[in-house]
N, C-alpha and C positions, 0 to 999 in steps of 0.2 A: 504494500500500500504506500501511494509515494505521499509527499504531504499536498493538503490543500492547497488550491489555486485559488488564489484571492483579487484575480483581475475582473473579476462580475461586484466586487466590491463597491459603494462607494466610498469615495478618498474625502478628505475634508481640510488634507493640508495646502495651505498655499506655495509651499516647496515642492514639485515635484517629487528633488531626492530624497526630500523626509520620509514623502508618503511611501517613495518604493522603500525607504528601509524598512519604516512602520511595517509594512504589509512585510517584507520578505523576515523581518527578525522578532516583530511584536513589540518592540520600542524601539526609543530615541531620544538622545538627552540633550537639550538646547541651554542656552542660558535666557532665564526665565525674569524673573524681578529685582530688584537693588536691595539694598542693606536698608533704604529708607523706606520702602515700601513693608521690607520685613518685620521693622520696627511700628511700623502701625499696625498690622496686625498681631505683634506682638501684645501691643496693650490690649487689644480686644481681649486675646487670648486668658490677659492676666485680670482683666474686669468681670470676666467670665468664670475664671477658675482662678480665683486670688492664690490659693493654697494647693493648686498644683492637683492632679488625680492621680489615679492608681492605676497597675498594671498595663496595661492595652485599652486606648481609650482612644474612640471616635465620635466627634461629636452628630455624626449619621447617626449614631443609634442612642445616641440621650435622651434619658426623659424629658429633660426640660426645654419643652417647647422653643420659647423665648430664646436661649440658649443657640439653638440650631441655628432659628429665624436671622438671628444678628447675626451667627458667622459666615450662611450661607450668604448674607447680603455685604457682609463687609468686603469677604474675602472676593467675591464677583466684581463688586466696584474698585479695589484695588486693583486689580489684574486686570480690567477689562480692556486696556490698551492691549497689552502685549497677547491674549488669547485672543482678541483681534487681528490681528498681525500673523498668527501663525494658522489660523485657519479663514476658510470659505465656507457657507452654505450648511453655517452647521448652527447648535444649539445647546448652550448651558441651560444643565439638570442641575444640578446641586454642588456644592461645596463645602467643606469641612475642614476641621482641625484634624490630625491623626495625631497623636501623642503615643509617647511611649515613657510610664515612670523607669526611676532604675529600680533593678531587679528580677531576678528570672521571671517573674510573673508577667511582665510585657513583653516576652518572645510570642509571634505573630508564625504558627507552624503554616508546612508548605498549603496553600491552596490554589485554587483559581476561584475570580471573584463570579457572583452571582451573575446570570444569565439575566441582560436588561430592554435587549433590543435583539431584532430580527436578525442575527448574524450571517443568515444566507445574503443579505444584503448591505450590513450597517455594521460598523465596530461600534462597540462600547468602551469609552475609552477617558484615563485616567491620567492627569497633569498631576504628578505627585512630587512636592518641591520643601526640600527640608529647610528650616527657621536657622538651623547651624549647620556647619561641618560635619559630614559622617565620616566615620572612621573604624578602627575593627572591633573597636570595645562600644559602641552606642547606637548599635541597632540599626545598619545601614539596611539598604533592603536587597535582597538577592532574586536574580531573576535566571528562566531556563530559557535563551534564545528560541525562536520557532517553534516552542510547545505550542502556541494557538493554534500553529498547524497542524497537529497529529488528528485529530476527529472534528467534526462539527458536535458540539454536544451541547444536552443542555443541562444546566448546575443552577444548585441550591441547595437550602439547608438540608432540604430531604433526601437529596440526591447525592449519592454514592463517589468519587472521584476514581474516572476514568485511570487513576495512578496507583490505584491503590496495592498494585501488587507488584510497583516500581517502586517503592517510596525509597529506599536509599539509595539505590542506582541514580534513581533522579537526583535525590539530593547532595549525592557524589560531583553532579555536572553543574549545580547553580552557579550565577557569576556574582560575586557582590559588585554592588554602585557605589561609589565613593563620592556619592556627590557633594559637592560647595555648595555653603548658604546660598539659596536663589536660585541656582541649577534645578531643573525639571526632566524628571525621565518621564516622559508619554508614552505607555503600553496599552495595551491591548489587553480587556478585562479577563480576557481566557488565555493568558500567557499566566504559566505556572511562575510563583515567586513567593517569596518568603524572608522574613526577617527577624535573625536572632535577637536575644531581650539585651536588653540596653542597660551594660554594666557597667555604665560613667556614672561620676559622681554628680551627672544634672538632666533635669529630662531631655528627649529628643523630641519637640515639635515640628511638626511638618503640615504644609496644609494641602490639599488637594480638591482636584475639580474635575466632576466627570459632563463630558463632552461628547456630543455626539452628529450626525446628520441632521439637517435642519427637519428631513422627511420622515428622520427615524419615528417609530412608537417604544415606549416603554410597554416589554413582554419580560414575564415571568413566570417560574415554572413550579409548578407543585407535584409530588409523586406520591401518591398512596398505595404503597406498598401492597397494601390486604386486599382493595377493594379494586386496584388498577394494577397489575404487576406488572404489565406489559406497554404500560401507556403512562406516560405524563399529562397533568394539566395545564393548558396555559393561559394566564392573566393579561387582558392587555389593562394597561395603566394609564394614565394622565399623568401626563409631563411634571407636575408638583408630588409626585407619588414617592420619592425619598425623604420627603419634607413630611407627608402627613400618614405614611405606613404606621399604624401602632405595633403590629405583630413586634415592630424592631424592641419597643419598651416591654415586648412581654414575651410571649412565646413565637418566636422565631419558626418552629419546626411544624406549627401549626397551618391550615391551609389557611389562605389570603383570605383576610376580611375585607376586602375595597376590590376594586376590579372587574372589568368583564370579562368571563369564562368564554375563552376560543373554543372546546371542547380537548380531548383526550388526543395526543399525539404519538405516534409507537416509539417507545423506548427500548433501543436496540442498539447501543457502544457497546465496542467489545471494549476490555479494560488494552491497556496497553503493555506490552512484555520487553524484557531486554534487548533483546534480539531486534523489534522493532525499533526503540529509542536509538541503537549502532548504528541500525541501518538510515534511518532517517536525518540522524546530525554526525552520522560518520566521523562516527567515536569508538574508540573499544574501553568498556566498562570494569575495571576489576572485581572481582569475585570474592573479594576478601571477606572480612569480618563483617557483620554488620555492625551501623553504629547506629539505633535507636533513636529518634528523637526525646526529649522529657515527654510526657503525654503524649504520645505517638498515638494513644486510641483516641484519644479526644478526635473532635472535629475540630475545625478552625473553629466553625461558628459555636462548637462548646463555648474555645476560650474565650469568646470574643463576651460572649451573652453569662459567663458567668461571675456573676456577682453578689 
């Protein structure tokens, strides 16, 4: 199976070569905002969370309404030049803090992020740009080139990861980013990535912004294992639907309260094997020992949702 071909895509970069990289590797790291720009939204951050939070913290899935409301608006009117600037014909959904406290409890294990848009046509896609310096003790984020492209799938909390019987092969091949305050890697919501918990002595803020086709729809996907085992559900959504999701303040693995139901669609990935990750990013993998993640059975969205 060779990988996907992403030329029936739509692109949304006004770089040509951004976009063929985007498409051919699943990011691309530009330089994104100044130290003054970081600086305001630093206060936001600190008006917001005077005393700093815990573990793995996005302001996406806060309860506190107000909270979201201000950073999704701040951080939109801050940036809105330069996310001007690097795209066409496309359309800001939401925007967030991503923080990480110090301490093992903010390692962020490998995922791919939720399925939000029609992928046979549209990327979902993620401006993710750190408030400091990352480096190898503070949570930088790591990413698997070209994984977007192994299957078309579709992901959520209830849904199973097409990796799950690669997990340290894959996490053998991630690359860390090292990015500079201001620097933005733009991936691609189904490129596998992951980031270790941030063992400096100060947190790692980072804000990001998910971007997409101006034509796109928000689609999400739900699996009922008991009652559907062969078939997913999928939600289409309104464009304010990261803003006003509750499921995010409560139960996550639960089926969508908001949304209109597309019907049942066949759920049929195979998972993916070693053999195929070599053959596709033409690598040879070693066979050694494994090295376990901490909570390797957790899901992401465990860690992320517990509190």
């Amino acid at each position: 199976m060779s990988l996907i071909d992403f030329s029936r895509k739509r692109g949304i970069f006004s770089d040509p070569k951004l976009q063929q990289e985007f498409h051919e590797n699943g990011y691309v790291i530009v330089p994104f905002i100044s130290q003054t720009q970081i600086d305001e939204l630093f206060a936001v951050y600190k008006q917001c969370y005077p005393d700093g939070v815990e573990g793995f913290f996005s302001t996406t899935f806060a309860n506190n309404v107000e909270h979201r409301e201000l950073v999704n608006k701040s951080i939109r009117e801050v940036c809105s030049k330069e996310i001007n600037e690097l795209f066409h014909d496309f359309k800001i959904l939401f925007s967030s803090f991503i923080v990480k406290a110090t301490g093992e409890k903010s390692r962020l294990i490998m995922h791919q992020d939720m399925t939000l848009v029609d992928e046979d046509y549209f990327s979902g896609i993620n401006i993710w740009c750190p408030m400091i310096d990352l480096n190898e003790t503070n949570g930088a984020i790591e990413v698997l080139p070209k994984s977007h492209r192994f299957y078309k799938t579709y992901r959520g909390s209830s849904i199973p990861d097409i990796y799950d019987n690669v997990k340290d092969e894959v996490r053998s091949l991630m690359q860390p980013c090292y990015l500079k305050a201001g620097e933005a890697i733009i991936f691609d919501q189904s490129i596998i990535h992951n980031s270790p918990p941030n063992l400096s002595d100060a947190e790692r803020p980072t804000i990001n912004t998910f971007v997409a086709h101006a034509d796109s729809r928000i689609k999400i996907c739900y699996w009922d294992k008991e009652n559907h085992g062969n078939e997913v559900e999928i939600f289409e959504q309104e464009d304010d639907f990261l803003a006003k999701f509750e499921n995010f303040g409560h139960n996550i693995f639960n089926r969508p309260n908001i949304g209109k139901s597309l019907g049942l669609f066949p759920y049929d990935f195979p998972k993916l094997t070693v053999e195929q990750v070599e053959r596709e990013l033409n690598v040879t993998i070693s066979r050694g020992e494994a090295q376990t993640e901490p909570n390797e059975k957790e899901t992401w969205w465990s860690r992320v949702f517990a509190k």
